[in-house]
VOBA-1610 file (N, C-alpha, C; in pm, whole numbers, padded with zeros to 5 digits, always signed):
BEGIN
Unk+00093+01711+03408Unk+00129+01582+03352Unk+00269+01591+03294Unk+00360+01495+03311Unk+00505+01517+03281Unk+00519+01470+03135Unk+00610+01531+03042Unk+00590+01502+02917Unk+00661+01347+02887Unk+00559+01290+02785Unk+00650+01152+02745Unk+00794+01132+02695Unk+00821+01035+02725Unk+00990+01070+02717Unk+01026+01002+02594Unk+01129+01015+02502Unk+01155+00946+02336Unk+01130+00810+02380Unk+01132+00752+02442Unk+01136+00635+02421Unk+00998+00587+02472Unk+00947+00659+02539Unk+00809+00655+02571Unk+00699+00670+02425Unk+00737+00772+02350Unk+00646+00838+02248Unk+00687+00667+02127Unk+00831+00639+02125Unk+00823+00541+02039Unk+00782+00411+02061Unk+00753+00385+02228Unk+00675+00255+02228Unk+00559+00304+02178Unk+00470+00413+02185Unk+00366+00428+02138Unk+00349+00444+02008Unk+00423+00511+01948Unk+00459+00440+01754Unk+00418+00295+01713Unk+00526+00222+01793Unk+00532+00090+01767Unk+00402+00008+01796Unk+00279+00059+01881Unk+00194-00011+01893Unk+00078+00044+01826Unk+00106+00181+01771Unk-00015+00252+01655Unk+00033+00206+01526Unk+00185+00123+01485Unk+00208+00101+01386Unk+00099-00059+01332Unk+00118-00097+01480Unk-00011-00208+01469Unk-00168-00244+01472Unk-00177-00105+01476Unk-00317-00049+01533Unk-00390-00053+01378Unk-00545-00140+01429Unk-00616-00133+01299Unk-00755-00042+01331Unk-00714-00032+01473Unk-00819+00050+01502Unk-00825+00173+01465Unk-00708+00231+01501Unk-00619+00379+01453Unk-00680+00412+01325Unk-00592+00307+01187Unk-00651+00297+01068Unk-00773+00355+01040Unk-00851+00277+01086Unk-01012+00213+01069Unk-01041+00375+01111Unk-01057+00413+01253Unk-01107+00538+01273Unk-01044+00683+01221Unk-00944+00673+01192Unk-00924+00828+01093Unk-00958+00788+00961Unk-00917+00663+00873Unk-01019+00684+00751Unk-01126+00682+00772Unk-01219+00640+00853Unk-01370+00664+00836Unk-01410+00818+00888Unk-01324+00843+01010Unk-01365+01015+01049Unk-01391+01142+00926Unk-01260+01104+00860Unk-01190+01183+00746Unk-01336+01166+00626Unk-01339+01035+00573Unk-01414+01074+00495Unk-01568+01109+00531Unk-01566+01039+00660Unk-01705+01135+00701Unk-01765+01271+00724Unk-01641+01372+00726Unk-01641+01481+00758Unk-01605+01529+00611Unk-01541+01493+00494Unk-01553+01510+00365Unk-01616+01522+00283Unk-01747+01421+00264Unk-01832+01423+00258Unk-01975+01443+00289Unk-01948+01530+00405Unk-02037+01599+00482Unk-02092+01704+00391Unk-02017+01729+00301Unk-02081+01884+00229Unk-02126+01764+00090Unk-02091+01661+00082Unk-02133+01576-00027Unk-02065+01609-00131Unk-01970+01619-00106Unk-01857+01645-00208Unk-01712+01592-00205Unk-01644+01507-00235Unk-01521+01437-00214Unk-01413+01579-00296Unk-01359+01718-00235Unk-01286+01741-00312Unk-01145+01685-00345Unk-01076+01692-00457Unk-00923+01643-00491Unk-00876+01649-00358Unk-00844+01811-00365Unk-00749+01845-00264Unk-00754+01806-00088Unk-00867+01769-00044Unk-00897+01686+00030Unk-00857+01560+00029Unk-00909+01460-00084Unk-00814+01324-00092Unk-00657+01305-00099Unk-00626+01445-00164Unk-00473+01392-00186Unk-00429+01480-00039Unk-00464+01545+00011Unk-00421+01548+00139Unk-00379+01471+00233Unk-00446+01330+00256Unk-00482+01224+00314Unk-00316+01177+00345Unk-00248+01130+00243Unk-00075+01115+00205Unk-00001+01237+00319Unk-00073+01349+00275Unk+00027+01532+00400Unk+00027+01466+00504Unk-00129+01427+00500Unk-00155+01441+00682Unk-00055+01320+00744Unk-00070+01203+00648Unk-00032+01088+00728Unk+00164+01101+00714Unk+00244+01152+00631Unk+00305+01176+00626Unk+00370+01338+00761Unk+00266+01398+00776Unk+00322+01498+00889Unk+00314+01454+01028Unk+00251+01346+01042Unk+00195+01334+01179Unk+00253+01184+01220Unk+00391+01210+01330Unk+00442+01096+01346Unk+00392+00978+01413Unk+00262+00998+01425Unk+00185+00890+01491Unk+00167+00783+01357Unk+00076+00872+01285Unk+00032+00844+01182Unk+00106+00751+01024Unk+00231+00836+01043Unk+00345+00763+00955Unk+00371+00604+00965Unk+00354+00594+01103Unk+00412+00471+01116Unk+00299+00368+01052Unk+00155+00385+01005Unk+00068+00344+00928Unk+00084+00266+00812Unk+00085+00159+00765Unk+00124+00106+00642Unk+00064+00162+00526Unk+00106+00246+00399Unk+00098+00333+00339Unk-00002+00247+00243Unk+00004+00111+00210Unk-00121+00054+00111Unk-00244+00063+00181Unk-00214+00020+00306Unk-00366-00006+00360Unk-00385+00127+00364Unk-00366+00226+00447Unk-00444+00392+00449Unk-00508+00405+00323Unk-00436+00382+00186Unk-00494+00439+00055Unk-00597+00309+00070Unk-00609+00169+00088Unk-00702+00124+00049Unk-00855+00132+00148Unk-00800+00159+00248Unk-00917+00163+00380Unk-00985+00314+00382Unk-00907+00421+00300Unk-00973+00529+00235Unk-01056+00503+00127Unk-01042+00435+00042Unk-01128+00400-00095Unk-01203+00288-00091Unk-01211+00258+00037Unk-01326+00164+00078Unk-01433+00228+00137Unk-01393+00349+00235Unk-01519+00426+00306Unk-01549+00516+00176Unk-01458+00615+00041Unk-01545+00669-00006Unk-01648+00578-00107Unk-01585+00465-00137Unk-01731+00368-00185Unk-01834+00362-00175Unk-01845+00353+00001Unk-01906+00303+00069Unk-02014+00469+00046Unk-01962+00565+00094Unk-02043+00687+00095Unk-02058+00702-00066Unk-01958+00677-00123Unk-02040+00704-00263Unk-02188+00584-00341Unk-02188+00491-00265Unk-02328+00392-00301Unk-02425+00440-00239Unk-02409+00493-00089Unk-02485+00465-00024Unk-02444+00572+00132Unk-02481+00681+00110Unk-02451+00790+00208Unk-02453+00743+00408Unk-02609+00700+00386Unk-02677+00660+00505Unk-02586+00561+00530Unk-02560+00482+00485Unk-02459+00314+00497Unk-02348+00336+00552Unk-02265+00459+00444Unk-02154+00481+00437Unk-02071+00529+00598Unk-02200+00650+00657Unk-02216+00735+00794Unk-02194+00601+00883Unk-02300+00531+00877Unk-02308+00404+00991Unk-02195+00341+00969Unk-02128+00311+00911Unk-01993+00219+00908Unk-01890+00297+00961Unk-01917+00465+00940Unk-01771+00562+00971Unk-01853+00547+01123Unk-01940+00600+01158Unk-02011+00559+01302Unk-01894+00454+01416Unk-01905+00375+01361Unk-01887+00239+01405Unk-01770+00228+01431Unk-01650+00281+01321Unk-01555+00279+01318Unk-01482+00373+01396Unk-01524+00510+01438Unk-01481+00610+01530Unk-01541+00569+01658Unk-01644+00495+01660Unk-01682+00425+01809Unk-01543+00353+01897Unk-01442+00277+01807Unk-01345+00208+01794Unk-01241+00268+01888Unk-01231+00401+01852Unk-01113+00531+01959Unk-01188+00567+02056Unk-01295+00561+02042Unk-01361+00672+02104Unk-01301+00695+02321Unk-01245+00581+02378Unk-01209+00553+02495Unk-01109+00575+02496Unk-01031+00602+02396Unk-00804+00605+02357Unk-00853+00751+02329Unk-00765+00852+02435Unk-00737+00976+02413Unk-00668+01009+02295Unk-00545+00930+02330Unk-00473+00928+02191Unk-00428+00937+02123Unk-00546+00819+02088Unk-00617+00760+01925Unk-00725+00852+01918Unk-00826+00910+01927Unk-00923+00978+01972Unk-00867+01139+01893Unk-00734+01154+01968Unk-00689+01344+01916Unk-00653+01314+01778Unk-00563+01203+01784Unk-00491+01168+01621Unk-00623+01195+01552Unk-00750+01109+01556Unk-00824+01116+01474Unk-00887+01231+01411Unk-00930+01315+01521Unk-00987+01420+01475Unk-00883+01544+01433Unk-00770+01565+01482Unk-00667+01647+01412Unk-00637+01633+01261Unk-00671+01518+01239Unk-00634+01414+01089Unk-00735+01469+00997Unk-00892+01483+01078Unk-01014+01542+01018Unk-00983+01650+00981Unk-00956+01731+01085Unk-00940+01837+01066Unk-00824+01936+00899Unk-00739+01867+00971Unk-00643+01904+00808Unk-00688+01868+00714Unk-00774+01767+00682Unk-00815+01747+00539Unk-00911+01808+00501Unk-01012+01875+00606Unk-01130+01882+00528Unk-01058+02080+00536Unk-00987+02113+00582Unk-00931+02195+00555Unk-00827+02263+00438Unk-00805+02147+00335Unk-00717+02108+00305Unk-00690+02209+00132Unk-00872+02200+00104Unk-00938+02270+00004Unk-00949+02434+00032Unk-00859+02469+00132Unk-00875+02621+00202Unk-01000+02646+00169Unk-01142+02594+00170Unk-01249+02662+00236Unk-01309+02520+00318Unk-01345+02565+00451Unk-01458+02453+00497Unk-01585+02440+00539Unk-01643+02423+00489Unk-01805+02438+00481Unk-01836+02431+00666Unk-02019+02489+00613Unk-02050+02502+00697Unk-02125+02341+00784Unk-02128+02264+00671Unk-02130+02152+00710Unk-02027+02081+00711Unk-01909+02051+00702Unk-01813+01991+00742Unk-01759+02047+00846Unk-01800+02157+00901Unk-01773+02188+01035Unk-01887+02136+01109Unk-01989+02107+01094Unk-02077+02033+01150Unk-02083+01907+01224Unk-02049+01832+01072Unk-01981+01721+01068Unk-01821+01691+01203Unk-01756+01786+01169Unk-01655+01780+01307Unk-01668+01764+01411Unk-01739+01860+01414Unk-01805+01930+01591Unk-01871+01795+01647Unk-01960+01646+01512Unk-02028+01598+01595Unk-01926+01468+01625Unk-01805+01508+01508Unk-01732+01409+01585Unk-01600+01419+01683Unk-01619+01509+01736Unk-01566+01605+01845Unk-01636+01539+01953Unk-01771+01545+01945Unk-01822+01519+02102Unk-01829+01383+02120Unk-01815+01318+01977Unk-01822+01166+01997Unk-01735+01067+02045Unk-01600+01158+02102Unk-01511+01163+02190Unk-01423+01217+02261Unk-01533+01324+02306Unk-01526+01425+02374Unk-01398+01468+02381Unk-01368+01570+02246Unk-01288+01653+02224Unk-01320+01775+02183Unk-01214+01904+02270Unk-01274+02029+02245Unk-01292+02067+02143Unk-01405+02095+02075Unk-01423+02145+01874Unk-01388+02284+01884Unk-01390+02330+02042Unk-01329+02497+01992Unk-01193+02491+02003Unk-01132+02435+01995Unk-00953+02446+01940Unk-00943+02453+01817Unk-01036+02419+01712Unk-00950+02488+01622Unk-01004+02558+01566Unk-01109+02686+01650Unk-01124+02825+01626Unk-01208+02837+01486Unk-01315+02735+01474Unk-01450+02724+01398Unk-01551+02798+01477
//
């Protein structure tokens, strides 16, 4: 496959900058895989800012909504766990066909729940099942 060319990679900026789907499915992945061990750590949330800040897909994201569409899913898991899953469900259903949108997402998972340098044995769980939920390899990153 021939690599995308700058101006190729920035039409694709410009249309993840509009993307609510994008949004929608890495905050819900993220905190689903966060709270997989049932634990929201700090260093995990304030990660959220690294990730979206390192990852030039991701940057182009409007910086209120990420923080608010994050503190809407941990709400959501903090009322109500079962609820919380089905809504992140729903919302990674969203990529699940956009390669991607699809890698962004789970790479995004990945650094945060990493973020606390230890990652459970259930938040690797948690990955792996949202790895297959759009069919991405969970052995890349050597869990």
């Amino acid at each position: 496959m021939a690599k995308a060319s700058a101006e190729e990679l920035s039409s694709i900026d410009q249309e993840l900058h509009q993307d609510d789907d994008l949004l929608e499915s890495v905050m819900a992945a993220c905190a689903l895989v966060a709270f997989a061990d049932d634990n929201l750590a700090a260093k995990e949330k304030e990660k959220v800012a690294t990730i979206f800040q390192a990852n030039s897909h991701l940057r182009v994201l409007n910086k209120e909504d990420v923080k608010n569409k994050l503190a809407e899913y941990i709400q959501a898991f903090k009322q109500d766990k079962a609820i919380g899953e089905a809504k992140a469900w729903e919302a990674i259903r969203l990529v699940s066909l956009d390669r991607i949108k699809s890698t962004i997402m789970v790479r995004a998972c990945f650094s945060m729940i990493a973020a606390d340098g230890k990652i459970t044995e259930d938040e690797k769980a948690a990955l792996k099942k949202v790895c297959q939920a759009v069919e991405y390899d969970y052995h890349t990153f050597g869990l």
